[in-house]
BAVOLUM-56692 format. One record per residue: x, y, z of N, C-alpha, C, O in turn. Coordinates in steps of 0.2 Angstrom, whole numbers, plus 5000, padded with zeros to 4 digits. Each point is the difference from the previous one (the first is absolute). Layout:
N
XYZXYZXYZXYZ
...
END
This chain:
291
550551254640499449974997499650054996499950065002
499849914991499750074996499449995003499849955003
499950114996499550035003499349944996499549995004
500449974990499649964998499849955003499549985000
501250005003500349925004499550035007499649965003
500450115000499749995007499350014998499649985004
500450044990499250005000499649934999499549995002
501049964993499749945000499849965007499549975001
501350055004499849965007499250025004499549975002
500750104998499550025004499149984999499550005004
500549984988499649994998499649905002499449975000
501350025001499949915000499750015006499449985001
501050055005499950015003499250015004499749965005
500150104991499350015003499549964998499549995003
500749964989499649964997499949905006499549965002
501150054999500149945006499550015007499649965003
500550134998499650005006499449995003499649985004
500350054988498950004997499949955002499649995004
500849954990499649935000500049965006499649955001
500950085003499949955007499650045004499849975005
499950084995499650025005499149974993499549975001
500750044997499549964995499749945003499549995003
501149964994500149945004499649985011499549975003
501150084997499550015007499450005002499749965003
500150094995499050015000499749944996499549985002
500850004993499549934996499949965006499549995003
501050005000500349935005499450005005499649965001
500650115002499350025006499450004999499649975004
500350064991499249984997500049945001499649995005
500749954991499749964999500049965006499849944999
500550065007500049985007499650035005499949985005
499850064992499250035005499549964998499649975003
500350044988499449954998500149945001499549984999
501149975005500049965001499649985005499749955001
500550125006500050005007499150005000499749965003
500050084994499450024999499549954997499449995001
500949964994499649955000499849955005499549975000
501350025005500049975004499550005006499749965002
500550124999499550025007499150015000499750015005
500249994989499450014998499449935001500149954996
499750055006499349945003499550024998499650055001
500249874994499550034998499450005005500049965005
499450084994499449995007499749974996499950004994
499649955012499449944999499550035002499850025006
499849994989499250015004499849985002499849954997
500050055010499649965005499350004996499750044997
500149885005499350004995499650035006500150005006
499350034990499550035001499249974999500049964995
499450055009499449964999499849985008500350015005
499149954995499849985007500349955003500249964996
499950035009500349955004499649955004499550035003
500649924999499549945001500549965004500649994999
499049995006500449975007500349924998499749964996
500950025006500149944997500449965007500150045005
500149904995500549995005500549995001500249964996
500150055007501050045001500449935002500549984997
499149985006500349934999499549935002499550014998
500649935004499849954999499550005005500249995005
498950034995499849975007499549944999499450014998
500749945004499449945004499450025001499950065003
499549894994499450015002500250005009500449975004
499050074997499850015008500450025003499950005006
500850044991500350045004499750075000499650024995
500550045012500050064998500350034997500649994999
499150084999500650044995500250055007499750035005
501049954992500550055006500250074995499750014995
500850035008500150044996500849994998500549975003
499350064990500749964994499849974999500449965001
499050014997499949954997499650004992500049964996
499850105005499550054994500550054997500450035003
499349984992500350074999499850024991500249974995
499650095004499950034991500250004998500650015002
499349984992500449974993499450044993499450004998
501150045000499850054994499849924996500449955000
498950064995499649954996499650044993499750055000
500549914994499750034994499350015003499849975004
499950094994499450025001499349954997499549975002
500850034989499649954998499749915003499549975000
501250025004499949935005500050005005500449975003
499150065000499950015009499249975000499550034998
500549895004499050005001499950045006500450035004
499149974996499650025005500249985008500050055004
500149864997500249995003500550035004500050015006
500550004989500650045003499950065007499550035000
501049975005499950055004500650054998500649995001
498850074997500750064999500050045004499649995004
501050054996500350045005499450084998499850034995
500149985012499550054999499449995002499750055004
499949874994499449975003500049965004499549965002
501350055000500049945008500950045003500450034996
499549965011500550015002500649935003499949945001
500650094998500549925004499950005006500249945003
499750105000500249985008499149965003499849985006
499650044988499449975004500249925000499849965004
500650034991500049924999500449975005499949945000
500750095004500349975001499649965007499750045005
500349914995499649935006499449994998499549995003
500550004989499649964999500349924995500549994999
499149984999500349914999499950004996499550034999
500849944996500049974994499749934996500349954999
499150074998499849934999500249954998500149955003
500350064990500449954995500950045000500250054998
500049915004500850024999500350074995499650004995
500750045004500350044997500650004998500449985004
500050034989500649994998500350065000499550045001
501149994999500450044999499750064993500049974995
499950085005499650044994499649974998500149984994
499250015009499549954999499550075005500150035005
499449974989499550085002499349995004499649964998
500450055005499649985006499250034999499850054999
499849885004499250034997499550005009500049965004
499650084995499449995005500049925003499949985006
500249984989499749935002500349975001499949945001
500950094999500649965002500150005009500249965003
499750114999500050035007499350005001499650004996
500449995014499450005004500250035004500650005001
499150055003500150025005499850015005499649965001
500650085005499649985008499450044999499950064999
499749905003499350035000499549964996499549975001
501050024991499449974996499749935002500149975006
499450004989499849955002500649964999500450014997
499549945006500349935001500850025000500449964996
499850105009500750005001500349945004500549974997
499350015007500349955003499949924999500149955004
499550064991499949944996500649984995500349945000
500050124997500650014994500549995005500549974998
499550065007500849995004500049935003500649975000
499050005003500149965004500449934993500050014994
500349955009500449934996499449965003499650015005
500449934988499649945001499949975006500550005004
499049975000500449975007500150045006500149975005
499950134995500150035004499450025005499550014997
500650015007499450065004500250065001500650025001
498850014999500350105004499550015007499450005000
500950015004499950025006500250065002500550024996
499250015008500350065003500150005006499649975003
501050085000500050005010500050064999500050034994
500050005013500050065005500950004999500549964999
499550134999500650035002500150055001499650044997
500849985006500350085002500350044999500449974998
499850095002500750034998500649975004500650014998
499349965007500749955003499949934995500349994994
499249985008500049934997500150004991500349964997
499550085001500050024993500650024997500050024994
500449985009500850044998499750094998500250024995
499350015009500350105000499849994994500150054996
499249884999499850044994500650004993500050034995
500449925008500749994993499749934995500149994994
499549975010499749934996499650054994499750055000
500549904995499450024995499949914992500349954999
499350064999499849944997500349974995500150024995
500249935007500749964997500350005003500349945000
499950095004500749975005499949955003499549974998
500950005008500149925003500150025008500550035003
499049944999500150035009500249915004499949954997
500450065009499949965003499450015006500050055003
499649915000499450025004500149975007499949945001
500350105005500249965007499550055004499950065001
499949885001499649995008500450005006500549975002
499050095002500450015008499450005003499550034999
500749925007499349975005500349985007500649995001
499050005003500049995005500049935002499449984999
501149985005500049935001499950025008500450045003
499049915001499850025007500249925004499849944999
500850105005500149945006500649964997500149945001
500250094995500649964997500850045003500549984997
499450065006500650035001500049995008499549985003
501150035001500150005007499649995005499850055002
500149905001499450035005499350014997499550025003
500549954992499550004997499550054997499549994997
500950085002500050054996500050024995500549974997
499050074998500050004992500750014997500450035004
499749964992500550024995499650024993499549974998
500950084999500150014993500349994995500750005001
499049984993500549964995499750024994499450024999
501049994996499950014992500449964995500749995001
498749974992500349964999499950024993499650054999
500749924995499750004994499549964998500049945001
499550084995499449964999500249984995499949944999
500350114994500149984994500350054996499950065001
500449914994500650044997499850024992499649974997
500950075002499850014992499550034996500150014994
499350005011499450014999499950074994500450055000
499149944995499950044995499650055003499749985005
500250094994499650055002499650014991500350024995
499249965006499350024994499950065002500350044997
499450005008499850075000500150035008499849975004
500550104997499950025005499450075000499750014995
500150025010499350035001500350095002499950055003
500649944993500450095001499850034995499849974994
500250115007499650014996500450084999500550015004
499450044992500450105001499350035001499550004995
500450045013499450034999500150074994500450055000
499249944996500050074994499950065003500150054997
499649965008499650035004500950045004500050064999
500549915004500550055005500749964997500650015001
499349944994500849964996500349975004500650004999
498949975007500549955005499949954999499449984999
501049975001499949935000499649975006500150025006
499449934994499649965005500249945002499849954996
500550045008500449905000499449965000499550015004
500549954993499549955000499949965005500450015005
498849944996499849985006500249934998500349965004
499750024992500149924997500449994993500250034995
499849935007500749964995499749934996500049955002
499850064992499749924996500749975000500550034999
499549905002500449954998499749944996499449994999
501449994998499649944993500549955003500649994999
498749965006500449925002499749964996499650024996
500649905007499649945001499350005004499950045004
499849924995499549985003500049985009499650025004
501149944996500049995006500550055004500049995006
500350074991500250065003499750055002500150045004
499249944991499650075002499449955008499850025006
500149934992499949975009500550025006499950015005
500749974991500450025009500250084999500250025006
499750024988499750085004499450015003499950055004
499749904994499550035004499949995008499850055004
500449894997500249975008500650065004500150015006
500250024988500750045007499850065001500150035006
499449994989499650054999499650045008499950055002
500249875000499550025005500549985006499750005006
501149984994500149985004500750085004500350005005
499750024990500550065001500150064997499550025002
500850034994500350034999500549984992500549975001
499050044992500450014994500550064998499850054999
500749935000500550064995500449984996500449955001
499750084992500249984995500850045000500150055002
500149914996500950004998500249994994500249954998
499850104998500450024994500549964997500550005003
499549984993500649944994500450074999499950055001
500749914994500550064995499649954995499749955001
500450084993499750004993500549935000499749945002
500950064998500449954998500149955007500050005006
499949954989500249955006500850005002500049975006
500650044992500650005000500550054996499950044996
500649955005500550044998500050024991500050064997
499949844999500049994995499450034995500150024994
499449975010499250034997500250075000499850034995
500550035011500050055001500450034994499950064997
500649905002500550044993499649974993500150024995
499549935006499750004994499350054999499850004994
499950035012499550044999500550074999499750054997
500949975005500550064999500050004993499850054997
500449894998500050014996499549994993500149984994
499250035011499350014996500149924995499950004994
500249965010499749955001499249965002499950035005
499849944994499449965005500049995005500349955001
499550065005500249975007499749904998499649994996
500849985007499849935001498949995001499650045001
500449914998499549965001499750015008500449985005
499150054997499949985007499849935003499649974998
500750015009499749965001499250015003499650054999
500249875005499350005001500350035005500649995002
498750065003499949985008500449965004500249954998
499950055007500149935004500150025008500350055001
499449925005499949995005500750025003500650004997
499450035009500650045004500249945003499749955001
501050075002500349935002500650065008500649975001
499350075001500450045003499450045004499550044998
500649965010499750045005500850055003500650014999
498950005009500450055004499550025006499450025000
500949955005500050015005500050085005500650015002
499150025000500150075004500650005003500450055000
499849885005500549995002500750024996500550035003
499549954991500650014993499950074999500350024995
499450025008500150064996500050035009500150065000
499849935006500050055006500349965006499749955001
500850065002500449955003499750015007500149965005
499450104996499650015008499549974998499550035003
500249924992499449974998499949915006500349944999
499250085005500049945004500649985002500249945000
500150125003500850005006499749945007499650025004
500649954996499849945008500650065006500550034998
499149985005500050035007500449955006499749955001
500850055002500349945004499750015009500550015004
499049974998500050025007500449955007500049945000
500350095004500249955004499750025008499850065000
500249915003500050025007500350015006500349955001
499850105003500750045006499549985003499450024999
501049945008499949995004500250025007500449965002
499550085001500450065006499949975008499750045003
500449934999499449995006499549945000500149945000
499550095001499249975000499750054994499449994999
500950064997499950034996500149974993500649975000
499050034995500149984992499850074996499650045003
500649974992499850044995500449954992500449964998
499150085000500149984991500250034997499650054999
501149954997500250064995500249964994500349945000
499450104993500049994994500650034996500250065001
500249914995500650044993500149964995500450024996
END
């Protein structure tokens, strides 16, 4: 082979090798610009400006506000009235257990004259329903559930008293019964001393009955021993998966009169035990032995 011939190959040669390593780097290039478009996200500025309390979801006139139920929502500056409560000039947790005059929709900004609170005037005028009363009982840190009741829940209210000459021999018994169920809690009397940050359990408990419920609290009042018993939010399984899934809890029912007691007996099996005496007779000797 002449010496021209090996120069031409060697030449194709290195010309072939160039272009494909050429080729190569175009390729990769342009597969990172691909990759780098890809991974690149653009950012959202979070808006900025003051924020004004609005509500998180649906609440009814004369309900209280619980927590989640509120919450800040950044607001053009230009359209804030005055009304508005902004964040800064009020806090969320003072509101929480206070009522609602006129109902609230879902991102709907909440004003002074929409909430009432405990203490102002005419709080328990705004919470009470058409037709209802507010009464109050005596309670304790046992009778009271330990200070966990607070305003809006659902108690049921049972009386424990003494029945005289109805048991064995004519001996008292004790019994406790339901007087009324369902019952709405308007306001409890707990309070955080600022002073050492302990909680105080309340002495009384407001309730929102009927007319004729709040007469037969008054009569048991004086006949025994009141203690409240705490509802689940949900009345069943079905409501419980629909409040899991930030849904409305159901409608409450009214009040209504207890329909279940309990005997001492039912809960203590040495409760007015009868005693069997017989008489042994020895003799001219008697004695009396009991078992």
């Amino acid at each position: 082979m002449s010496l021209r011939r090996i120069i031409l190959v060697l030449a194709a040669i290195l010309i072939t090798g160039g272009t494909t390593m050429v080729a190569r780097n175009w390729v990769a290039g342009q597969q990172a610009t691909v990759i780098e478009k890809q991974v690149t996200v653009p950012q959202v500025r979070e808006p900025t400006g003051p924020k004004v309390l609005v509500a998180q979801t649906s609440i009814p006139t004369g309900s209280f506000i619980q927590e989640g139920q509120l919450r800040w929502l950044t607001w053009p500056e230009e359209s804030i009235p005055e009304s508005y409560m902004t964040q800064g000039a009020y806090k969320l947790e003072d509101l929480i257990g206070a009522v609602v005059r006129r109902g609230l929709t879902p991102g709907e900004p909440v004003t002074n004259k929409r909430l009432i609170r405990p203490g102002d005037r005419g709080f328990l005028a705004a919470v009470l329903r058409p037709g209802y009363r507010a009464m109050a009982i005596q309670v304790n840190a046992t009778t009271g559930i330990g200070g966990l009741v607070f305003p809006g829940d659902r108690v049921d209210i049972i009386l424990t008293h003494t029945l005289k000459g109805q048991g064995d021999e004519g001996k008292s018994r004790k019994a406790s019964e339901t007087i009324l169920t369902n019952v709405r809690i308007l306001a409890i009397d707990q309070y955080i001393d600022e002073a050492d940050g302990k909680a105080r359990v309340g002495k009384t408990a407001t309730l929102e009955i009927t007319p004729k419920q709040a007469e037969m609290l008054a009569v048991v009042n004086q006949v025994g021993q009141l203690a409240l018993s705490l509802r689940s939010l949900a009345k069943d399984e079905d409501e419980l998966n629909r409040i899991v899934a930030g849904e409305d809890p159901l409608a409450e029912p009214d009040p209504e009169v207890g329909g279940t007691y309990t005997y001492d007996s039912e809960v203590s099996r040495l409760v007015n035990q009868v005693k069997k005496t017989i008489h042994v007779g020895r003799g001219s000797e008697s004695k009396e032995q009991s078992f």
